[in-house]
ChimeraX commands (.cxc) that place a marker at each C-alpha (Angstrom):
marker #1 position 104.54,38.07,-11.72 radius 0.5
marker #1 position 103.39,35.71,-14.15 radius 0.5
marker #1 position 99.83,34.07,-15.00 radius 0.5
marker #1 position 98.97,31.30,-12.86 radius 0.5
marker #1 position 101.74,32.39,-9.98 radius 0.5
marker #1 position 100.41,29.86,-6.62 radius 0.5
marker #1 position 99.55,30.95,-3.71 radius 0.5
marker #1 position 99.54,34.40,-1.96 radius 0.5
marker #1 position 103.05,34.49,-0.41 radius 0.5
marker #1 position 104.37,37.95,0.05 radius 0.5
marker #1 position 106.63,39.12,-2.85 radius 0.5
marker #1 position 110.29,39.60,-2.25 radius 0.5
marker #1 position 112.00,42.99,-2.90 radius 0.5
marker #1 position 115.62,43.88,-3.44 radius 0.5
marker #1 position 117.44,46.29,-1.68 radius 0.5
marker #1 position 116.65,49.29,-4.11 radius 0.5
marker #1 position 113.13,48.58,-4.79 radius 0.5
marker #1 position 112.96,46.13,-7.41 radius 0.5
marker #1 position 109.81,43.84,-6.99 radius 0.5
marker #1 position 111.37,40.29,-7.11 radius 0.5
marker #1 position 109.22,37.58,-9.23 radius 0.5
marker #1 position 108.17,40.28,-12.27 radius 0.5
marker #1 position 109.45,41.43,-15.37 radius 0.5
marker #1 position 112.01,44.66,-15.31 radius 0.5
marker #1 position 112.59,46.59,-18.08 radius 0.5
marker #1 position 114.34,49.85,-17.04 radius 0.5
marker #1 position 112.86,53.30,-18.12 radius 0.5
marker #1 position 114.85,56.70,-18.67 radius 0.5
marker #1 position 112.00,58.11,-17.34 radius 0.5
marker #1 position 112.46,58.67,-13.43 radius 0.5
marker #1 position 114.79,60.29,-10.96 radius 0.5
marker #1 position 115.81,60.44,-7.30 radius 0.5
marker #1 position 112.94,61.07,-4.92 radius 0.5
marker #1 position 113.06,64.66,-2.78 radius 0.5
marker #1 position 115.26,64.47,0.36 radius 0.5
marker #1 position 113.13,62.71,2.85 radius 0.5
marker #1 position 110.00,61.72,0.74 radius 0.5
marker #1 position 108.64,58.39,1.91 radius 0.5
marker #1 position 106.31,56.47,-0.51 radius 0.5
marker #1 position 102.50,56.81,1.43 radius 0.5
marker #1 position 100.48,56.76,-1.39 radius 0.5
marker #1 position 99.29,54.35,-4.44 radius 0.5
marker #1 position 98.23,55.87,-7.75 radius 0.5
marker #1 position 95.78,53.31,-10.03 radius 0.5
marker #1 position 96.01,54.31,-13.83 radius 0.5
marker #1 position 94.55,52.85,-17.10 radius 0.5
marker #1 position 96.43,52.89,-20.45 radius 0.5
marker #1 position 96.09,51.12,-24.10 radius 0.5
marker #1 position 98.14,51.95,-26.62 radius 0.5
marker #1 position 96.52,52.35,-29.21 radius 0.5
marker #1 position 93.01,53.29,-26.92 radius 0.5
marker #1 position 91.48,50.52,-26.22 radius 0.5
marker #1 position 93.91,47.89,-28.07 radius 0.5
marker #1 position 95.31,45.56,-25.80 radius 0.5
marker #1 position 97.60,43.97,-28.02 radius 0.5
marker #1 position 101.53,44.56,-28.55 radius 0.5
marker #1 position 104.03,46.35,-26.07 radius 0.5
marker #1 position 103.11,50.14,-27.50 radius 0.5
marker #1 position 103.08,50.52,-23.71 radius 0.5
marker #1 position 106.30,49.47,-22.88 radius 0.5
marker #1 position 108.07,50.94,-26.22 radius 0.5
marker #1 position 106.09,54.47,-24.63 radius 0.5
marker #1 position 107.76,53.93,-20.92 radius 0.5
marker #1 position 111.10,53.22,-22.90 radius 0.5
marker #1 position 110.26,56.47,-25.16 radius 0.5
marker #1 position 110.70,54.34,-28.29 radius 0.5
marker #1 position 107.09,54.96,-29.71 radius 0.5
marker #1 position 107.05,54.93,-33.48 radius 0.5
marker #1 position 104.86,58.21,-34.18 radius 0.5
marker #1 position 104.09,56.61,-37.66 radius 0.5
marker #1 position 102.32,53.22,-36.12 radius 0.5
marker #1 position 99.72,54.43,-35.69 radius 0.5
marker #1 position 97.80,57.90,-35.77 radius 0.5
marker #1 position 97.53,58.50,-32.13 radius 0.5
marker #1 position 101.21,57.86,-31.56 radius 0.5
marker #1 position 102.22,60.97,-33.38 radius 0.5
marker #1 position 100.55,62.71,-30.56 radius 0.5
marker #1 position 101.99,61.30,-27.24 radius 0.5
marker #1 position 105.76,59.96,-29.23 radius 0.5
marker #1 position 106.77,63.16,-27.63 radius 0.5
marker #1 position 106.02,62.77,-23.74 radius 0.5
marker #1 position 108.47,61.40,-21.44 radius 0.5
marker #1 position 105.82,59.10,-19.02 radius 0.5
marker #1 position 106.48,56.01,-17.10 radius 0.5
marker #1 position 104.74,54.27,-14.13 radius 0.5
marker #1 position 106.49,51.74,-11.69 radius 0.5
marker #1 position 104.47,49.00,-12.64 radius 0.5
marker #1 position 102.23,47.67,-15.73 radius 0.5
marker #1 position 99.88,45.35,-14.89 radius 0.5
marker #1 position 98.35,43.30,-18.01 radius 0.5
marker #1 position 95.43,41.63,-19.15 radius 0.5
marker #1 position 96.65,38.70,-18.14 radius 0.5
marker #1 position 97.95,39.46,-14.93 radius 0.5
marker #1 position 101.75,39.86,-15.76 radius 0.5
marker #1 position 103.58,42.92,-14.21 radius 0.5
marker #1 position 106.25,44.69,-16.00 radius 0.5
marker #1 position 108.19,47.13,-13.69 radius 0.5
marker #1 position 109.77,50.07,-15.32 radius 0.5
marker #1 position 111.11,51.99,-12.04 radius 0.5
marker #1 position 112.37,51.16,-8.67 radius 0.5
marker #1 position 109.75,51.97,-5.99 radius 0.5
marker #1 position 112.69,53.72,-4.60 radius 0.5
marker #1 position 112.78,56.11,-6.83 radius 0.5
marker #1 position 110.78,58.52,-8.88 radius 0.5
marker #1 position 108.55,57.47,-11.76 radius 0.5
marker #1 position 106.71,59.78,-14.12 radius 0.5
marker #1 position 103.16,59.07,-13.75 radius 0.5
marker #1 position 100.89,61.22,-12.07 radius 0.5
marker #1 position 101.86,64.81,-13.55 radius 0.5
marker #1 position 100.39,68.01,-11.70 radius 0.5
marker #1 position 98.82,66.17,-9.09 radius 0.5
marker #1 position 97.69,66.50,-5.27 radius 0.5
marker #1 position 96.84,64.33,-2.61 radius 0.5
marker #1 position 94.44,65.76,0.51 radius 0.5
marker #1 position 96.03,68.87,0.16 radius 0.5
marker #1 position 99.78,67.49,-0.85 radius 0.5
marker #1 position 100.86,68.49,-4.04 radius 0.5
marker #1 position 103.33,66.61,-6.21 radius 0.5
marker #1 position 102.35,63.33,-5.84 radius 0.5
marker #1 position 105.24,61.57,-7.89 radius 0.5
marker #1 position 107.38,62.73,-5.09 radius 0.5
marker #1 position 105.74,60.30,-2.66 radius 0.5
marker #1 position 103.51,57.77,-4.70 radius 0.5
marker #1 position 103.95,54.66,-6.74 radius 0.5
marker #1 position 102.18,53.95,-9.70 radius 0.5
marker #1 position 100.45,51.79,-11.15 radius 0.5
marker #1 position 99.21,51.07,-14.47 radius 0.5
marker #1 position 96.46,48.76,-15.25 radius 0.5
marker #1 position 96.12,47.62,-19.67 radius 0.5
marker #1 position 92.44,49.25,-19.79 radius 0.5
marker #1 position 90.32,51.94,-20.38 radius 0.5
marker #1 position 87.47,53.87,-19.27 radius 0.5
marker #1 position 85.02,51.96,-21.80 radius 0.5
marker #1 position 85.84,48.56,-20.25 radius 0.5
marker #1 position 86.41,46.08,-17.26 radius 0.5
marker #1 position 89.38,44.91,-16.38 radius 0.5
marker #1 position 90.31,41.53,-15.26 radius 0.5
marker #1 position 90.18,39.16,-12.69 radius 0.5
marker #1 position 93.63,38.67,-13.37 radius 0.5
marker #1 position 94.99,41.90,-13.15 radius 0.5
marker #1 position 92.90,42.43,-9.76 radius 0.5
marker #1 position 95.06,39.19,-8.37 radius 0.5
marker #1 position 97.76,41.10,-9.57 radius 0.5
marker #1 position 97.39,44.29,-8.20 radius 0.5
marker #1 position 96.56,42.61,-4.66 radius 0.5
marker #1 position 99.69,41.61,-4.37 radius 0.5
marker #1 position 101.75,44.19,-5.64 radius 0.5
marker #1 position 99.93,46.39,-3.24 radius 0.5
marker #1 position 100.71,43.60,-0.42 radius 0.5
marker #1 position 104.26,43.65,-1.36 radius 0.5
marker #1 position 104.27,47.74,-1.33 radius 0.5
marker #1 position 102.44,48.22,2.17 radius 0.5
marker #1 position 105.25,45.16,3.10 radius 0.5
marker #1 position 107.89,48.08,2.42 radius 0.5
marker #1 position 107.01,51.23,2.62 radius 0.5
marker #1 position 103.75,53.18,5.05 radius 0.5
marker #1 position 100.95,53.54,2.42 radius 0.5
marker #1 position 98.30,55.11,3.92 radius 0.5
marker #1 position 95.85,55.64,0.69 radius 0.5
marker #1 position 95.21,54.18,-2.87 radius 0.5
marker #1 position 93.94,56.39,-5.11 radius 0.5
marker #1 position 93.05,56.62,-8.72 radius 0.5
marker #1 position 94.65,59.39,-11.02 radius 0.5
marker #1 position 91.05,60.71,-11.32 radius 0.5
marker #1 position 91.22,61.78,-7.76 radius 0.5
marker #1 position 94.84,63.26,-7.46 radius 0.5
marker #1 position 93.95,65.02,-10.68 radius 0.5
marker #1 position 90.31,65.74,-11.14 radius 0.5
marker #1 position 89.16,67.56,-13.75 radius 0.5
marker #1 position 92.29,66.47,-15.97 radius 0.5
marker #1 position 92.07,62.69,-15.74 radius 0.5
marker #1 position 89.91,60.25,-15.63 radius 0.5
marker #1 position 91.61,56.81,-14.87 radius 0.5
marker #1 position 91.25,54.38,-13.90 radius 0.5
marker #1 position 88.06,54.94,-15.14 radius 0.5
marker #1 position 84.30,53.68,-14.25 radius 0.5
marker #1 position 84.67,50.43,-14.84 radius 0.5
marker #1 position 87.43,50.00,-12.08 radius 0.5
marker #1 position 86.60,48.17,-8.90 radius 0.5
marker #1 position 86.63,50.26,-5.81 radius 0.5
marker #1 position 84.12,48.23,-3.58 radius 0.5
marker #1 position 87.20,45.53,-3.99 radius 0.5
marker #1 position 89.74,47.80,-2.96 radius 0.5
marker #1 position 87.35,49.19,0.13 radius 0.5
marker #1 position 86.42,45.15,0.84 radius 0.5
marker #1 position 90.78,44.19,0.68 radius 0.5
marker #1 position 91.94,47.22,2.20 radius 0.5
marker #1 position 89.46,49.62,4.22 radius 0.5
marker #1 position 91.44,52.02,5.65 radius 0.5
marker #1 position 93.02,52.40,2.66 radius 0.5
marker #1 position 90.57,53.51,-0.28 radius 0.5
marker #1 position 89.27,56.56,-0.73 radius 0.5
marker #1 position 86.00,58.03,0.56 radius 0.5
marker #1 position 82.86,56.61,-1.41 radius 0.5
marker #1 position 82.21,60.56,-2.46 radius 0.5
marker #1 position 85.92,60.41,-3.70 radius 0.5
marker #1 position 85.66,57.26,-5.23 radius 0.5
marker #1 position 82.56,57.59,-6.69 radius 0.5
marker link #1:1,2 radius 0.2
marker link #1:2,3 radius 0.2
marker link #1:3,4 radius 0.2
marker link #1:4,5 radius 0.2
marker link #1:5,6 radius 0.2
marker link #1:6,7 radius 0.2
marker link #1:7,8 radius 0.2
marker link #1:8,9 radius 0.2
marker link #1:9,10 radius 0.2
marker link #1:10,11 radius 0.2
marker link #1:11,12 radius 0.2
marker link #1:12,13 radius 0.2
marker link #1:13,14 radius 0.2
marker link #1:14,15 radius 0.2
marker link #1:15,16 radius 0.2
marker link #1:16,17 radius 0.2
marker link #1:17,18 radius 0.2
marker link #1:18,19 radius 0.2
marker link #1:19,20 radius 0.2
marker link #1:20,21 radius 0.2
marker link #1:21,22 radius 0.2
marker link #1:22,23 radius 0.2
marker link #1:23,24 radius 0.2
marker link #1:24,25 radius 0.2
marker link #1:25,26 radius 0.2
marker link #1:26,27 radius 0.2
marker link #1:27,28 radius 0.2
marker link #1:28,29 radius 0.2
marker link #1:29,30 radius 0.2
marker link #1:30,31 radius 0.2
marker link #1:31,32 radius 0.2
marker link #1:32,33 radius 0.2
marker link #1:33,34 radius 0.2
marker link #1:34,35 radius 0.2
marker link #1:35,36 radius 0.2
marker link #1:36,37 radius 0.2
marker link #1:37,38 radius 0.2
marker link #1:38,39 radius 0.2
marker link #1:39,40 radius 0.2
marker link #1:40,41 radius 0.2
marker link #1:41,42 radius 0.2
marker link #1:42,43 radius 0.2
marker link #1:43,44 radius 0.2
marker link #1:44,45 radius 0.2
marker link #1:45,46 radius 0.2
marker link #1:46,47 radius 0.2
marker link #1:47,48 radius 0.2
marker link #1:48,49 radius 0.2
marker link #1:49,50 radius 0.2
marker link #1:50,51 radius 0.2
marker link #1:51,52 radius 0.2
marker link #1:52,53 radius 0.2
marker link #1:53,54 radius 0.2
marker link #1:54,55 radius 0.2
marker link #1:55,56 radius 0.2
marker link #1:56,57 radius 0.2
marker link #1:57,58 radius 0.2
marker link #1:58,59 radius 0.2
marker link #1:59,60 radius 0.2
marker link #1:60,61 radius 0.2
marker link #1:61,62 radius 0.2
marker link #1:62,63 radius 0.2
marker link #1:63,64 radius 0.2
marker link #1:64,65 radius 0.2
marker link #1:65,66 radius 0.2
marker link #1:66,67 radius 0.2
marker link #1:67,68 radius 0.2
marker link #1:68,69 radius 0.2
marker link #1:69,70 radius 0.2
marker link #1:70,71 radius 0.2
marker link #1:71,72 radius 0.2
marker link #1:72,73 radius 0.2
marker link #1:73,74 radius 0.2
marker link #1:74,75 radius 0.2
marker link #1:75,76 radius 0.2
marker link #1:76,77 radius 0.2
marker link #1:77,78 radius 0.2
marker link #1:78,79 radius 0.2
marker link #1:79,80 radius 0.2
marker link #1:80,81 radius 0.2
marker link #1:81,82 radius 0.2
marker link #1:82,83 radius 0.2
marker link #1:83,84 radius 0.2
marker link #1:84,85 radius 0.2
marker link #1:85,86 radius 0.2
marker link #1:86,87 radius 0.2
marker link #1:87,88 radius 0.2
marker link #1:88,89 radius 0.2
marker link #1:89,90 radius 0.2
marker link #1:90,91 radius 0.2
marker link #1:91,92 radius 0.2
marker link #1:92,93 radius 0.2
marker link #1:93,94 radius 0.2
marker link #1:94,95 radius 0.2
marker link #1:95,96 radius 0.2
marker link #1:96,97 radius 0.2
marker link #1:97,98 radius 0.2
marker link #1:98,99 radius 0.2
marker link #1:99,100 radius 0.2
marker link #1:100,101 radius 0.2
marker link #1:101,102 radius 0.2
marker link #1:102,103 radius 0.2
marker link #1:103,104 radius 0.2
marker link #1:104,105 radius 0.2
marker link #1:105,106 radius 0.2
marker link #1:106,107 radius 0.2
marker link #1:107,108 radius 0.2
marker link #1:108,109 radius 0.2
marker link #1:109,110 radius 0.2
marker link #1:110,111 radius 0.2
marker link #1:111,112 radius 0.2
marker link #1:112,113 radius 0.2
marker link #1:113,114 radius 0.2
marker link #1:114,115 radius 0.2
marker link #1:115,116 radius 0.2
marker link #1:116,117 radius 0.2
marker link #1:117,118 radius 0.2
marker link #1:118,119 radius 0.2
marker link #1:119,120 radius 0.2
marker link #1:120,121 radius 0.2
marker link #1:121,122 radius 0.2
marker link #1:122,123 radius 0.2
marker link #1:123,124 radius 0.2
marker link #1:124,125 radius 0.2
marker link #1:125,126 radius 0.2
marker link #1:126,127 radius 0.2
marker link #1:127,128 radius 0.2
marker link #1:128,129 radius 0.2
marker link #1:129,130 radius 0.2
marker link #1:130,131 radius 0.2
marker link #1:131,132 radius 0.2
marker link #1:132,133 radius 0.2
marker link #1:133,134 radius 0.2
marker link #1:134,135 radius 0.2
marker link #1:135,136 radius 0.2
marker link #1:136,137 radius 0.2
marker link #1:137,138 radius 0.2
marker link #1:138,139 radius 0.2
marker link #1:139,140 radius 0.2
marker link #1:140,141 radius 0.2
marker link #1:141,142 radius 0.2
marker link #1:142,143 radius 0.2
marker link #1:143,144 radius 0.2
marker link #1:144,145 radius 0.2
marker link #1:145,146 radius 0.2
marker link #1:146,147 radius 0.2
marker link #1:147,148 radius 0.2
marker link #1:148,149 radius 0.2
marker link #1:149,150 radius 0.2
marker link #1:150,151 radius 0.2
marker link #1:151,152 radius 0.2
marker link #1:152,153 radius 0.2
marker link #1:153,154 radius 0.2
marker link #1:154,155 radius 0.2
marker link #1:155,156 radius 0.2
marker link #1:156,157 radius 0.2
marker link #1:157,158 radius 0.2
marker link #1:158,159 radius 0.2
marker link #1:159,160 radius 0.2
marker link #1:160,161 radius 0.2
marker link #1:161,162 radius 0.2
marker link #1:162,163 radius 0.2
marker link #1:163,164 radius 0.2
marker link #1:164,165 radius 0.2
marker link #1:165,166 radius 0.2
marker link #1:166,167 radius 0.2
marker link #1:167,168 radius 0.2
marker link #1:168,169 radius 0.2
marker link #1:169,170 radius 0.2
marker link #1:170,171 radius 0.2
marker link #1:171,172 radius 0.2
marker link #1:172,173 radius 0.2
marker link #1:173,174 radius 0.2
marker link #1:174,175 radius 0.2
marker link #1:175,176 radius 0.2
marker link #1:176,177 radius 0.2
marker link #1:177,178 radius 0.2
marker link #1:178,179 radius 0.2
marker link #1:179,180 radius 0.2
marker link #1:180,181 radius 0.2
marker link #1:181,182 radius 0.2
marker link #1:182,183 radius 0.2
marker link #1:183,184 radius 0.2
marker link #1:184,185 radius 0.2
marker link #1:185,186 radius 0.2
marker link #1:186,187 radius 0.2
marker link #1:187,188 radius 0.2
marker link #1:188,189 radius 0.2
marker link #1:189,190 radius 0.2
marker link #1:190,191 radius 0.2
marker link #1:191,192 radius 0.2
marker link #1:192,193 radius 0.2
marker link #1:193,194 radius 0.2
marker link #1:194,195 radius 0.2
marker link #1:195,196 radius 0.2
marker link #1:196,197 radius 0.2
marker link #1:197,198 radius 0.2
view
Protein backbone atom coordinates (compact mmCIF):
# COMPACT_ATOMS: atom_id res chain seq x y z
CA UNK A 1 0.00 0.00 0.00
CA UNK A 2 1.43 3.09 -1.10
CA UNK A 3 0.91 6.93 -0.09
CA UNK A 4 -1.95 8.46 -1.65
CA UNK A 5 -3.66 4.80 -2.57
CA UNK A 6 -7.75 6.10 -3.64
CA UNK A 7 -10.45 5.05 -2.24
CA UNK A 8 -11.31 2.38 0.43
CA UNK A 9 -11.81 -0.74 -1.73
CA UNK A 10 -11.10 -3.92 0.08
CA UNK A 11 -7.52 -5.24 -0.48
CA UNK A 12 -7.00 -8.38 -2.45
CA UNK A 13 -5.17 -11.41 -0.94
CA UNK A 14 -3.49 -14.36 -2.57
CA UNK A 15 -4.12 -17.73 -1.87
CA UNK A 16 -1.37 -18.11 0.92
CA UNK A 17 -1.83 -14.90 2.62
CA UNK A 18 0.03 -12.40 0.83
CA UNK A 19 -1.73 -8.91 1.09
CA UNK A 20 -2.00 -7.88 -2.64
CA UNK A 21 -1.21 -3.96 -3.36
CA UNK A 22 1.98 -3.75 -0.62
CA UNK A 23 5.48 -4.28 -0.59
CA UNK A 24 6.85 -8.07 0.26
CA UNK A 25 10.03 -8.68 1.36
CA UNK A 26 10.27 -12.25 2.76
CA UNK A 27 11.67 -12.87 6.34
CA UNK A 28 13.48 -16.15 7.68
CA UNK A 29 11.80 -15.40 10.60
CA UNK A 30 8.39 -17.43 10.75
CA UNK A 31 7.06 -20.94 10.53
CA UNK A 32 3.94 -23.05 10.01
CA UNK A 33 1.09 -22.19 12.34
CA UNK A 34 -0.06 -25.17 15.04
CA UNK A 35 -2.47 -27.74 13.51
CA UNK A 36 -5.76 -26.02 13.52
CA UNK A 37 -4.84 -22.43 14.76
CA UNK A 38 -7.06 -19.87 13.07
CA UNK A 39 -5.85 -16.19 13.07
CA UNK A 40 -8.60 -14.33 15.79
CA UNK A 41 -6.50 -11.85 17.02
CA UNK A 42 -4.51 -8.50 15.91
CA UNK A 43 -1.34 -7.47 17.74
CA UNK A 44 -0.43 -3.38 17.32
CA UNK A 45 3.41 -2.82 17.92
CA UNK A 46 5.75 0.25 17.71
CA UNK A 47 9.40 0.04 16.53
CA UNK A 48 12.32 2.62 15.36
CA UNK A 49 15.42 1.53 14.67
CA UNK A 50 17.51 3.36 16.00
CA UNK A 51 14.65 4.54 18.98
CA UNK A 52 12.95 7.05 17.83
CA UNK A 53 14.74 7.51 14.25
CA UNK A 54 12.45 7.10 11.57
CA UNK A 55 14.77 7.17 8.88
CA UNK A 56 16.45 4.18 6.82
CA UNK A 57 15.19 0.44 6.60
CA UNK A 58 17.15 -0.67 10.10
CA UNK A 59 13.68 -2.20 10.43
CA UNK A 60 13.51 -4.19 7.57
CA UNK A 61 17.45 -5.18 7.55
CA UNK A 62 16.24 -6.41 11.54
CA UNK A 63 13.08 -8.59 10.07
CA UNK A 64 15.66 -9.88 7.38
CA UNK A 65 18.30 -10.43 10.40
CA UNK A 66 20.86 -8.38 8.46
CA UNK A 67 21.37 -5.64 11.24
CA UNK A 68 24.89 -4.28 11.23
CA UNK A 69 25.71 -4.42 15.14
CA UNK A 70 28.41 -1.69 14.39
CA UNK A 71 25.71 1.07 12.92
CA UNK A 72 24.90 2.08 15.52
CA UNK A 73 25.26 1.41 19.41
CA UNK A 74 21.91 -0.02 20.06
CA UNK A 75 22.21 -2.50 17.22
CA UNK A 76 24.89 -4.45 18.95
CA UNK A 77 22.20 -5.26 21.38
CA UNK A 78 19.15 -6.62 19.39
CA UNK A 79 21.71 -7.84 15.94
CA UNK A 80 21.21 -11.05 17.77
CA UNK A 81 17.28 -11.64 17.97
CA UNK A 82 15.46 -13.39 15.36
CA UNK A 83 11.96 -10.94 15.30
CA UNK A 84 9.63 -10.24 12.52
CA UNK A 85 6.00 -8.99 12.31
CA UNK A 86 3.60 -9.59 9.26
CA UNK A 87 3.33 -6.16 8.43
CA UNK A 88 5.32 -2.67 8.83
CA UNK A 89 3.38 0.12 8.55
CA UNK A 90 5.44 3.54 7.94
CA UNK A 91 5.36 7.04 8.52
CA UNK A 92 4.06 7.55 5.49
CA UNK A 93 1.58 5.04 5.26
CA UNK A 94 3.45 2.35 3.13
CA UNK A 95 3.18 -1.34 4.32
CA UNK A 96 5.97 -3.70 3.97
CA UNK A 97 4.87 -7.37 4.62
CA UNK A 98 7.49 -9.69 5.86
CA UNK A 99 5.21 -12.95 6.50
CA UNK A 100 2.19 -14.54 5.06
CA UNK A 101 -0.83 -14.07 7.38
CA UNK A 102 -0.95 -17.73 6.86
CA UNK A 103 1.71 -18.44 8.63
CA UNK A 104 3.65 -17.72 11.75
CA UNK A 105 5.52 -14.48 12.34
CA UNK A 106 7.77 -13.71 15.28
CA UNK A 107 6.31 -10.85 17.01
CA UNK A 108 4.63 -11.08 20.12
CA UNK A 109 7.09 -13.41 22.26
CA UNK A 110 5.70 -14.90 25.67
CA UNK A 111 2.41 -13.59 25.27
CA UNK A 112 -1.39 -14.31 26.26
CA UNK A 113 -4.60 -13.32 25.16
CA UNK A 114 -7.83 -13.54 27.81
CA UNK A 115 -6.37 -16.42 29.18
CA UNK A 116 -4.75 -17.95 25.72
CA UNK A 117 -1.25 -18.21 25.78
CA UNK A 118 1.01 -18.11 22.75
CA UNK A 119 -0.34 -15.57 20.85
CA UNK A 120 1.95 -15.89 17.64
CA UNK A 121 0.15 -19.11 17.18
CA UNK A 122 -3.11 -17.31 16.37
CA UNK A 123 -2.37 -13.49 15.84
CA UNK A 124 -1.05 -11.23 13.16
CA UNK A 125 1.09 -8.50 13.73
CA UNK A 126 1.50 -5.45 13.16
CA UNK A 127 4.12 -2.96 13.38
CA UNK A 128 3.60 0.67 13.37
CA UNK A 129 7.39 3.15 12.68
CA UNK A 130 6.90 4.87 16.28
CA UNK A 131 7.50 4.99 19.70
CA UNK A 132 6.14 5.51 23.01
CA UNK A 133 7.43 9.30 23.10
CA UNK A 134 5.41 10.20 19.97
CA UNK A 135 2.20 10.23 17.72
CA UNK A 136 1.90 8.48 14.92
CA UNK A 137 0.33 9.43 11.74
CA UNK A 138 -2.65 10.04 10.01
CA UNK A 139 -1.21 8.09 7.43
CA UNK A 140 -0.32 5.10 9.04
CA UNK A 141 -3.93 5.11 10.80
CA UNK A 142 -5.40 5.00 6.94
CA UNK A 143 -3.12 2.33 6.67
CA UNK A 144 -3.78 0.21 9.38
CA UNK A 145 -7.70 0.57 8.63
CA UNK A 146 -7.37 -1.19 5.86
CA UNK A 147 -5.05 -3.77 6.53
CA UNK A 148 -7.28 -4.61 9.39
CA UNK A 149 -10.35 -4.49 6.77
CA UNK A 150 -8.51 -6.75 4.52
CA UNK A 151 -7.61 -9.22 7.66
CA UNK A 152 -11.26 -9.40 9.22
CA UNK A 153 -12.08 -9.93 5.08
CA UNK A 154 -10.08 -13.35 5.63
CA UNK A 155 -9.79 -14.66 8.61
CA UNK A 156 -12.48 -14.32 12.21
CA UNK A 157 -10.67 -11.60 14.26
CA UNK A 158 -12.43 -11.15 17.18
CA UNK A 159 -9.93 -8.57 19.14
CA UNK A 160 -7.09 -6.00 18.40
CA UNK A 161 -4.83 -5.61 20.90
CA UNK A 162 -1.64 -3.85 21.62
CA UNK A 163 1.58 -5.85 22.71
CA UNK A 164 1.20 -3.94 26.03
CA UNK A 165 -1.85 -5.94 26.76
CA UNK A 166 -0.83 -9.55 25.59
CA UNK A 167 2.35 -8.83 27.49
CA UNK A 168 1.98 -6.48 30.37
CA UNK A 169 4.54 -5.82 32.49
CA UNK A 170 7.19 -6.65 29.64
CA UNK A 171 6.06 -4.31 26.88
CA UNK A 172 4.83 -1.33 26.38
CA UNK A 173 3.79 -0.77 22.66
CA UNK A 174 2.23 0.60 21.03
CA UNK A 175 2.68 3.00 23.48
CA UNK A 176 0.55 6.15 24.93
CA UNK A 177 0.46 8.03 22.19
CA UNK A 178 -1.49 5.33 20.10
CA UNK A 179 -5.10 5.92 19.25
CA UNK A 180 -7.52 3.57 20.86
CA UNK A 181 -10.73 5.82 20.91
CA UNK A 182 -10.15 5.35 16.86
CA UNK A 183 -9.92 1.80 16.99
CA UNK A 184 -13.13 1.61 19.61
CA UNK A 185 -14.97 4.45 17.10
CA UNK A 186 -13.88 1.94 13.57
CA UNK A 187 -14.30 -1.25 15.17
CA UNK A 188 -16.30 -1.59 18.61
CA UNK A 189 -16.57 -4.96 19.20
CA UNK A 190 -13.27 -5.28 18.47
CA UNK A 191 -10.91 -3.15 20.87
CA UNK A 192 -10.14 -3.88 24.05
CA UNK A 193 -11.88 -2.85 27.27
CA UNK A 194 -11.19 0.95 28.17
CA UNK A 195 -9.48 -0.57 31.62
CA UNK A 196 -7.37 -2.72 29.12
CA UNK A 197 -6.72 -0.12 26.86
CA UNK A 198 -6.10 2.43 29.09
Amino acid sequence: LSPGTPGDRLMRWQGDGWLKGVRWVRSPNQGARPAGSVVSLVVVHNISLPPDDFSGNWVERFFLNRLDAGAHPYFAEIAGLQVSAHFLIRRDGSVIQFVACDRRAWHAGQSAWQGRENCNDYSVGIELEGSDTQAFAAPQYAALWRVVDALRARYPVTAIAGHCHVAPGRKSDPGPFFDWAAVVSRYPALAPLPEVAG
